[in-house]
C-alpha positions as CSV (number, residue, x, y, z in Angstrom):
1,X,0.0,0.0,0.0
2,X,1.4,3.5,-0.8
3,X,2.7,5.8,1.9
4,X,0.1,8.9,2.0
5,X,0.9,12.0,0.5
6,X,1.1,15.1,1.9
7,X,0.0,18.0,0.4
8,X,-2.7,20.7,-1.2
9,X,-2.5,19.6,-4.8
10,X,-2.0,15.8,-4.0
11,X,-5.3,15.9,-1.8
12,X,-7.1,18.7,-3.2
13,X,-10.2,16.8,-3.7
14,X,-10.7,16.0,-0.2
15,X,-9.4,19.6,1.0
16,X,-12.4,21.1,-1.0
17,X,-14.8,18.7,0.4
18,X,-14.0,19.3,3.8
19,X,-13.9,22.8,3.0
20,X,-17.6,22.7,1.9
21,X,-18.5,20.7,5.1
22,X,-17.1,23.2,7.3
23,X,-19.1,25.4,5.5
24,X,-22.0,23.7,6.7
25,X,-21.5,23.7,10.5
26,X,-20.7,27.2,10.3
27,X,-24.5,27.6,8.7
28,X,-25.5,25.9,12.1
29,X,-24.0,28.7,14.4
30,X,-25.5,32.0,11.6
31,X,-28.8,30.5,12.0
32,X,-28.6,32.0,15.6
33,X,-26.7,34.8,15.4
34,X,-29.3,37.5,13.8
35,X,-32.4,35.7,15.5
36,X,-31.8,34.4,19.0
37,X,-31.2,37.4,21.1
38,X,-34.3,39.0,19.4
39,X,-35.9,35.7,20.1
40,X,-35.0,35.9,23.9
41,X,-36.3,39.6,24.6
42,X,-39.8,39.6,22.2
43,X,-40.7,35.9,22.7
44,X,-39.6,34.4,25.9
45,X,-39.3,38.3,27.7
46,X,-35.8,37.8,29.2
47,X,-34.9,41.4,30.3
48,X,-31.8,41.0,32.1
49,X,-28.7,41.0,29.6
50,X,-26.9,38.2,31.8
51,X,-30.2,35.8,31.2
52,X,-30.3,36.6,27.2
53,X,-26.7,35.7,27.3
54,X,-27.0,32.3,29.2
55,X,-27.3,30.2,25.5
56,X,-24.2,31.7,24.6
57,X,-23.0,30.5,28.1
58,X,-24.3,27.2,27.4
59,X,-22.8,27.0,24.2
60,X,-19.4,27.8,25.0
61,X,-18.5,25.9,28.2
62,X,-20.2,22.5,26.2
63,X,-18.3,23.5,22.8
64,X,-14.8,24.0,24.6
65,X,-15.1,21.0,26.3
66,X,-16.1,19.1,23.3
67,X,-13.1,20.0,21.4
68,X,-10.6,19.0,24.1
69,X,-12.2,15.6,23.8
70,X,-12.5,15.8,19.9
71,X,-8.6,15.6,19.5
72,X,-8.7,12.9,22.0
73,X,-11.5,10.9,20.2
74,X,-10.2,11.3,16.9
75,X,-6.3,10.0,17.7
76,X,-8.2,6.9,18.9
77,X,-10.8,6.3,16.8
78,X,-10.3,8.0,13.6
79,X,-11.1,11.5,12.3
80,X,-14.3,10.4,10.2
81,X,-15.9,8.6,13.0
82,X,-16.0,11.6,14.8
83,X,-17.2,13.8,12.4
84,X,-19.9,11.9,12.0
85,X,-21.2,11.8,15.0
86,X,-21.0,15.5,15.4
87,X,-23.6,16.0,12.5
88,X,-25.9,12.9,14.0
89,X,-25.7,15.3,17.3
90,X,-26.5,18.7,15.3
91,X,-29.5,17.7,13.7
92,X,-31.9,17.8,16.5
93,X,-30.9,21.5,17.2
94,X,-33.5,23.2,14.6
95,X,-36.2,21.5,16.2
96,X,-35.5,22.2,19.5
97,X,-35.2,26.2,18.1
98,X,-38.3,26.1,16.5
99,X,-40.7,24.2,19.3
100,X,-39.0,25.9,21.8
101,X,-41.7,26.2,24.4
102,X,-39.7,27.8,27.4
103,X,-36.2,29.2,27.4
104,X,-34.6,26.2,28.7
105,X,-35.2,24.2,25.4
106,X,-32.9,26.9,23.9
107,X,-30.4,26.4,26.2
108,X,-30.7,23.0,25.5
109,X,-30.0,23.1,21.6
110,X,-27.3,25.4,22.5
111,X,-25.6,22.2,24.1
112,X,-26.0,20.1,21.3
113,X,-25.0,22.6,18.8
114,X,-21.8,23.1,21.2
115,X,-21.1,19.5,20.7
116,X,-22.4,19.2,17.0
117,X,-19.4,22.5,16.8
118,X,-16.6,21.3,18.8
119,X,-16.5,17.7,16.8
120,X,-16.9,18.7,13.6
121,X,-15.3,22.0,13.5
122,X,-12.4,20.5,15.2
123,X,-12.3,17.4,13.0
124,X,-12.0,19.3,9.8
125,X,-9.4,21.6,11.5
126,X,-7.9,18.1,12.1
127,X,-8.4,16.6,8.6
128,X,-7.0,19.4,6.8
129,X,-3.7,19.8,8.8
130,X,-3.4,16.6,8.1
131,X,-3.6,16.9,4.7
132,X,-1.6,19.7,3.3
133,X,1.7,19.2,5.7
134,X,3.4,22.1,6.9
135,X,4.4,24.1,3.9
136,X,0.7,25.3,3.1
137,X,-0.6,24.9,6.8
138,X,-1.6,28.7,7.1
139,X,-4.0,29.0,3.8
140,X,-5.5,25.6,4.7
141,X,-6.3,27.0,8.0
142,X,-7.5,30.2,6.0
143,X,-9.5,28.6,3.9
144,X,-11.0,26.1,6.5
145,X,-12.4,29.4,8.7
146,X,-13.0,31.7,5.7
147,X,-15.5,29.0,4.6
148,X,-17.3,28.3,8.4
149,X,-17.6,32.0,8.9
150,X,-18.5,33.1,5.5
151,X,-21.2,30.5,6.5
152,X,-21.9,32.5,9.6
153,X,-22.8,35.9,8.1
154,X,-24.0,34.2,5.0
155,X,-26.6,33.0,7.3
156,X,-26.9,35.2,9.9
157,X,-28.1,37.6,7.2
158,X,-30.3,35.1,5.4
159,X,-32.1,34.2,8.5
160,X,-32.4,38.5,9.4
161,X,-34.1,39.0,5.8
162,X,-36.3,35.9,6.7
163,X,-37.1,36.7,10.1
164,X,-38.2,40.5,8.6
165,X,-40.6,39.0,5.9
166,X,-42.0,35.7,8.0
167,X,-41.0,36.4,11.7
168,X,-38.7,35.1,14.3
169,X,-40.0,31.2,14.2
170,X,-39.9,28.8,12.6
171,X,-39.2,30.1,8.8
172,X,-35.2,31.1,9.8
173,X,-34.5,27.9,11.1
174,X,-35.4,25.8,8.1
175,X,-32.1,26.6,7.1
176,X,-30.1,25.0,9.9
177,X,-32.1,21.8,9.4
178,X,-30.9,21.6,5.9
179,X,-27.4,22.3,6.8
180,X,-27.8,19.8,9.3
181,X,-28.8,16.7,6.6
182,X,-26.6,17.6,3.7
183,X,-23.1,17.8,6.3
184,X,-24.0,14.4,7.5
185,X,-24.6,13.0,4.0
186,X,-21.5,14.1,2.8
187,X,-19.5,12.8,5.9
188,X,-20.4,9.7,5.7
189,X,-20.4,8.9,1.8
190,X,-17.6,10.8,0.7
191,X,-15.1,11.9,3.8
192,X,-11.9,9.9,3.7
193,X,-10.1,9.2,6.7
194,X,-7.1,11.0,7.6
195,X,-5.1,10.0,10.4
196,X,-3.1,7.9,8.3
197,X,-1.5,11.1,6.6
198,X,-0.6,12.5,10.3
199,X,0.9,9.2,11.2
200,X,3.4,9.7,7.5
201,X,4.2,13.2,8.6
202,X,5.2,12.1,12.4
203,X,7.6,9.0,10.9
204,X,9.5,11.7,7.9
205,X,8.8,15.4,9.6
206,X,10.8,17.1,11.5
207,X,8.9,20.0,13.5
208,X,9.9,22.9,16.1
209,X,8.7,20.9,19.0
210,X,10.6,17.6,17.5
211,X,12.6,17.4,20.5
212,X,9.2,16.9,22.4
213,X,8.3,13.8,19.5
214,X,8.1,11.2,22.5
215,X,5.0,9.3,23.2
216,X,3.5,12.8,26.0
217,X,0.3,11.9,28.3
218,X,-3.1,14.3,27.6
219,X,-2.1,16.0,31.1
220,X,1.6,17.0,29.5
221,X,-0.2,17.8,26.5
222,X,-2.6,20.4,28.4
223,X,0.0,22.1,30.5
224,X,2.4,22.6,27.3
225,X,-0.7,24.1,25.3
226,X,-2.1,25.8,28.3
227,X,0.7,27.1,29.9
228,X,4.4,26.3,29.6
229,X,5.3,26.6,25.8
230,X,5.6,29.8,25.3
231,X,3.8,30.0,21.7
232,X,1.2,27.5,22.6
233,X,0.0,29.7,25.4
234,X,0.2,32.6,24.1
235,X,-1.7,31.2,21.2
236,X,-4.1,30.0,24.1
237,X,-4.5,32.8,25.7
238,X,-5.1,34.8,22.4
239,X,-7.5,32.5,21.4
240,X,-9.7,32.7,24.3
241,X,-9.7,36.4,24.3
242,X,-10.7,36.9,20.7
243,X,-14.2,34.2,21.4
244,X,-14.8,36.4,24.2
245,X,-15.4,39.9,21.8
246,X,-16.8,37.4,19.1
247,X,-19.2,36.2,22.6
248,X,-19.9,40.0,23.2
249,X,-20.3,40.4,19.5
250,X,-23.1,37.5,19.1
251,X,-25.4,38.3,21.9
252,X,-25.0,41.9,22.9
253,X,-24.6,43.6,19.4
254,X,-27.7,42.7,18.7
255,X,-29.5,44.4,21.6
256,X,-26.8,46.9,21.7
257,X,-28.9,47.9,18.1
258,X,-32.0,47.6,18.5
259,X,-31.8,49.5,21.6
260,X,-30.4,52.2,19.3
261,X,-33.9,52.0,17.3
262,X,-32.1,50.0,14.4
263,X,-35.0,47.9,12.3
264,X,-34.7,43.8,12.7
265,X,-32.9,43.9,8.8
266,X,-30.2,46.2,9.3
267,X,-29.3,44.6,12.7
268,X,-29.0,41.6,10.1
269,X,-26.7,43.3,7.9
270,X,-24.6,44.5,11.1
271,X,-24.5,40.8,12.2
272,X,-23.0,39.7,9.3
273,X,-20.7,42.3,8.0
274,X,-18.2,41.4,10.8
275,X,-18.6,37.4,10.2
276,X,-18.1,38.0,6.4
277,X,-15.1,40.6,6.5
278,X,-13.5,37.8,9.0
279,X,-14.3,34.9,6.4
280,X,-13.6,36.7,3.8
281,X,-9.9,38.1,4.9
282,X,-8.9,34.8,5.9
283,X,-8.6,33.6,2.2
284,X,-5.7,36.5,2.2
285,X,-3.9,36.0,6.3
286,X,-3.7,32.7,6.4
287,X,-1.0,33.3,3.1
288,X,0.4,36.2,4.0
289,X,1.3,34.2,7.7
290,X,3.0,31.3,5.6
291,X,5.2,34.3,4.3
292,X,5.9,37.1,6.9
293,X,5.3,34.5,10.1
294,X,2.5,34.2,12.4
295,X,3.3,36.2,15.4
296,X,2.5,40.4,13.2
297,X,-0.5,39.1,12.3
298,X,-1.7,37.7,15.8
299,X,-0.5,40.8,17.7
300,X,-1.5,43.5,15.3
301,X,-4.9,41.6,14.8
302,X,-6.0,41.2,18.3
303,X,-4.8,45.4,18.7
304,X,-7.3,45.8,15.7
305,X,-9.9,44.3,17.5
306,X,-9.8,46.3,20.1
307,X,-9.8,49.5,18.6
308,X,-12.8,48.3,16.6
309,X,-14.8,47.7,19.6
310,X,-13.5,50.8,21.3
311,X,-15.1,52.4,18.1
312,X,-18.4,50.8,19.1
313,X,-18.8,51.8,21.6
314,X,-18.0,55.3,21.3
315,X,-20.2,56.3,18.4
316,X,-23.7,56.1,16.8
317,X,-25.4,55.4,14.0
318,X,-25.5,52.6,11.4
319,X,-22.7,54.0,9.3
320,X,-20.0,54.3,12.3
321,X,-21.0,50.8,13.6
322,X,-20.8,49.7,10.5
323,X,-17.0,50.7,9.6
324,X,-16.4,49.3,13.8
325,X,-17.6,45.5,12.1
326,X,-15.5,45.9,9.4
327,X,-12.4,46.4,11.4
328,X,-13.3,44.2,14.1
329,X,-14.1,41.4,10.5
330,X,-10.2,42.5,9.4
331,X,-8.6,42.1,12.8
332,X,-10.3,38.7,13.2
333,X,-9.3,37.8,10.2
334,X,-5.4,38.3,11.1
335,X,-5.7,36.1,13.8
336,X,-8.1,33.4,13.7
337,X,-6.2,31.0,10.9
338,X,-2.9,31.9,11.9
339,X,-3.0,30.7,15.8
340,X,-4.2,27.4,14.1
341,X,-1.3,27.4,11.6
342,X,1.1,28.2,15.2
343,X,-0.1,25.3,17.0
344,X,0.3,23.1,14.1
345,X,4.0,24.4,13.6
346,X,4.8,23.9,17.4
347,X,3.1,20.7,17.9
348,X,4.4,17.2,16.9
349,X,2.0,15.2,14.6
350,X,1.8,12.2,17.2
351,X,0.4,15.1,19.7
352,X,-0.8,17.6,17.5
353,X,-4.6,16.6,17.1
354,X,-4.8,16.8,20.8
355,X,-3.2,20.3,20.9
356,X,-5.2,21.6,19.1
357,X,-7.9,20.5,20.6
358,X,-6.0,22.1,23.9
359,X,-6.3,24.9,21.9
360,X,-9.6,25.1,21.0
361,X,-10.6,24.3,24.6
362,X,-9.2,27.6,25.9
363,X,-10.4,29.6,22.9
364,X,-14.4,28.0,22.7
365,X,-14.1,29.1,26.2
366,X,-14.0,32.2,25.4
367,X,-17.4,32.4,24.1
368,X,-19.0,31.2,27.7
369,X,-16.4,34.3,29.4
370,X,-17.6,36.9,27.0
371,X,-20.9,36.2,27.8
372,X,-20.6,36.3,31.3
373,X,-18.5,39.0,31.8
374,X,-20.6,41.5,28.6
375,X,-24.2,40.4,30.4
376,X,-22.9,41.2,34.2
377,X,-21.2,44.2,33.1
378,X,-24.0,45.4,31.4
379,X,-26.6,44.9,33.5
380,X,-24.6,46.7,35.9
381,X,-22.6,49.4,34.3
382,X,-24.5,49.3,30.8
383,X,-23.9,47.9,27.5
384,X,-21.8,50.8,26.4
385,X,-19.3,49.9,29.2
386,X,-19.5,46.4,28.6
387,X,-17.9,47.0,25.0
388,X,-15.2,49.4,26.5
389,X,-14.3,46.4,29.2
390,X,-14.1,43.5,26.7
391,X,-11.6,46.2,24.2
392,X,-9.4,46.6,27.0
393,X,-9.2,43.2,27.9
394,X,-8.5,42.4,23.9
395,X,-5.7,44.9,23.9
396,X,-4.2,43.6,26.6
397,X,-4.2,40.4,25.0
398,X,-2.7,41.6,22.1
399,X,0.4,42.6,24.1
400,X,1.1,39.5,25.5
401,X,1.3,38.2,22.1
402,X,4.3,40.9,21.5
403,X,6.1,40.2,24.7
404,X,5.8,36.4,25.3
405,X,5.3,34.5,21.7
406,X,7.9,34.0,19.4
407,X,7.8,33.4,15.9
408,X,6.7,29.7,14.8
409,X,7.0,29.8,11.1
410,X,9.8,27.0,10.1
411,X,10.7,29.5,7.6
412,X,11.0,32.7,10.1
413,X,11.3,31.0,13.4
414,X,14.0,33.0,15.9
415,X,13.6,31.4,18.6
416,X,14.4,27.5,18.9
417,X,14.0,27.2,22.8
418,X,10.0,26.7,23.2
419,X,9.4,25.3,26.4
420,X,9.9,26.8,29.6
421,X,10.9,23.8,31.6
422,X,11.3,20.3,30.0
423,X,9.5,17.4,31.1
424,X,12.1,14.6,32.9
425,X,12.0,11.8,31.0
């Protein structure tokens, strides 16, 4: 049998397919994003910012932990299996939206769709790494999240123009359900299997973190993501941070602009500029990282974030809120594909699936903080000062980047030390 082969043009078919799936589960999450927070305050009367936010709370914490366990699952069983099972877990989460009788069925879908997300967005994160090798890694990642959050604003303003012709339920939701079928027909007929191209690149690949190759536990696995390798963390850290604006940016903006006076479809159109500049600009970042190095885009896009928000919240008016989605679309943009592309060129391939997973743990986790802290601090302080808070926090995040992370590229690395403190043998 022929050894794998690594690569975009050797498995291009493949890439595109799981390109197209990720797609799909980003439809599941932009079938919310426009809708449920309207949903919440004209259908089940939740006043209080901190309750509205509670699915987002929901989602996050379940999501998180789901893709710590996804790398996990899918070094033992296989990434298809896993994958599979995601979409068999989404497709209840329509129907629980749409015959929602009480606000705790929404919560409820919101823990299967953080399941349905953390194994299948993670898998395909997964599959493709796997595929292209390490030369391309940064456009695969690019492409992977341009298409799930293209998705999202695709969606998100679908589902606004819907919900401003035929109403909040059930109309908007018919769209996740399709989503929901058509992912989990294409997983299981036509998804290859993938961990055999990982297991190539481990035996014939050297990486940064080759000298960290040896068979590591998950617990040694978590502390170097979490904490002790200094790119990994601050890759971590980053991560989280820029979940918790997206979290502010999913449930508050919303009421933050209808508040304003703002009418259901231009809330729609705000909703999804920022998903679609972010999915967009990652068909260009993810590149341009594989050529000027991962750490300038990570830094200077988590500083554009949070002068976007900063811009937010100190104007008004659709125009000026407007240009502050755009920016914050660019600045996520910078940074979502290219912390991917760093953990892959830190990790080894015998640990890297559950790295990232690591990975994804801290920065899903993000969406359950943002929540949290944007719904407190606005039901206290006001909404206004819950956008100033989470800016702050994003800046500070951004210089963490600068001062801890070094760069990870195998093309522009400088640093060759990456761990803190070695693990005995």
């Amino acid at each position: 049998m022929a050894s794998p082969r690594l690569g975009l043009r050797e498995n291009l078919g493949q890439f595109l397919l799981l390109v197209a799936i990720n797609a799909l589960v980003g439809g599941m999450i932009g079938q919310e994003r426009t809708v449920l927070p309207l949903l919440a305050e004209e259908t089940f009367g939740l006043a209080a910012f901190s309750s509205t936010l509670t699915f987002i709370v929901a989602f996050g914490i379940v999501k998180a932990a789901t893709n710590f366990f996804a790398g996990t699952l899918s070094d033992r069983f296989g990434r298809k299996p896993v994958l599979v099972a995601g979409w068999l877990i989404g497709l209840p989460v329509p129907l629980l939206l749409i015959w929602a009788p009480s606000w705790g069925w929404v919560i409820a879908a919101n823990v299967l769709l953080g399941i349905n997300q953390g194994l299948t967005w993670s898998t395909t994160v997964i599959m493709k790494i796997d595929l292209v090798g390490p030369a391309k890694r940064g456009l695969a990642m690019g492409f992977n999240e341009a298409a799930g959050y293209g998705a999202v604003a695709l969606t998100a303003l679908a589902t606004g123009l819907i919900a401003s012709n035929y109403g909040l339920r059930p109309e908007p939701f018919y769209l996740g359900l399709a989503f929901a079928a058509l992912g989990l027909g294409l997983s299981t007929v036509l998804v290859r299997e993938t961990h055999g191209h990982a297991r190539h690149e481990a035996a014939t690949h050297t990486t940064i973190a080759d000298h960290l190759r040896g068979e590591l536990t998950t617990g040694e696995i978590f502390r170097l993501t979490s904490f002790r390798e200094r790119a990994l963390s601050s890759c971590s850290q980053a991560g989280l941070v820029n979940n918790l604006n997206d979290g502010l940016a999913w449930g508050l903006f919303p009421l933050y602009f209808a508040a304003a006076g703002l009418p259901v479809a231009r809330i729609g159109i705000l909703a999804a500029l920022y998903p679609a500049v972010w999915g967009l600009g990652q068909l260009v970042t993810g590149g341009v990282s594989d050529r000027i190095g991962r750490k300038p885009l990570i830094a200077g896009g988590m500083l554009l974030q949070a002068a976007a928000l900063a811009l937010v919240a100190a104007t008004e008016g659709f125009a000026t809120w407007a240009a502050g989605a755009l920016l914050l679309g660019v600045g996520t943009a910078m940074v979502y594909p290219t912390l991917l592309a760093a953990v892959g060129d830190v990790a080894h391939p015998t640990w890297r699936a559950r790295s990232v997973g690591v990975y994804r743990l801290w920065r899903d986790g993000g969406f359950a903080v943002g929540a949290l802290l944007a719904g407190v601090v606005a039901d206290i302080l006001g909404p206004t000062a819950a956008i100033y808070a989470v800016a702050a926090i994003t800046a500070a995040s951004g210089i963490v980047v600068v001062v801890r992370m070094y760069e990870t590229h195998p093309r522009h690395e400088r640093v060759t030390i990456p761990v803190e403190a070695d693990f005995e043998s």
